[in-house]
Phi, psi and omega in degrees: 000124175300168185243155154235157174225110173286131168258342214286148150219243182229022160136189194247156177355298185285337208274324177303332188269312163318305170308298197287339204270337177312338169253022193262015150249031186230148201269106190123006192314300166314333183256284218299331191292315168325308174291312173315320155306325184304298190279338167284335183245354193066012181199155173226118172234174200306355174285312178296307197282353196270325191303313218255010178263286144007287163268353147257026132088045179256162180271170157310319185269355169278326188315287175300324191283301175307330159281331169317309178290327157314305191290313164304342182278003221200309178289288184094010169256157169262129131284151188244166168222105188230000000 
């Protein structure tokens, strides 16, 4: 299996946290924040899930596991995280 490598990502720290802190009290906050990240950059990258980690006071990896379950809900795949 090939590896890919991105330089590219979905903003920067602050800039993900300004989008995201208006849902850190509405109930779902992580998947909507998630979504949001999605629809303002067209991608959720490790900047994103630490940052949505971060502000809803989450680990990284739940942080991944809530996105994993979007994508498989929206798919119909299983994700891997590697």
């Amino acid at each position: 299996m090939a590896t890919v490598t991105t330089t590219a990502n979905a903003g920067s720290g602050e800039e993900l946290r300004a989008l995201i802190a208006p849902l850190a009290d509405v109930i779902g906050g992580p998947v909507s924040a998630l979504r949001a990240v999605q629809a303002q950059h067209g991608w959720i990258d490790s900047t994103a899930i630490e940052t949505v980690a971060d502000v809803f006071n989450l680990s990284r990896r739940r942080s991944e596991e809530i996105l994993r379950r979007l994508i498989e809900a929206k798919l119909g795949v299983r994700v891997y995280f590697v």
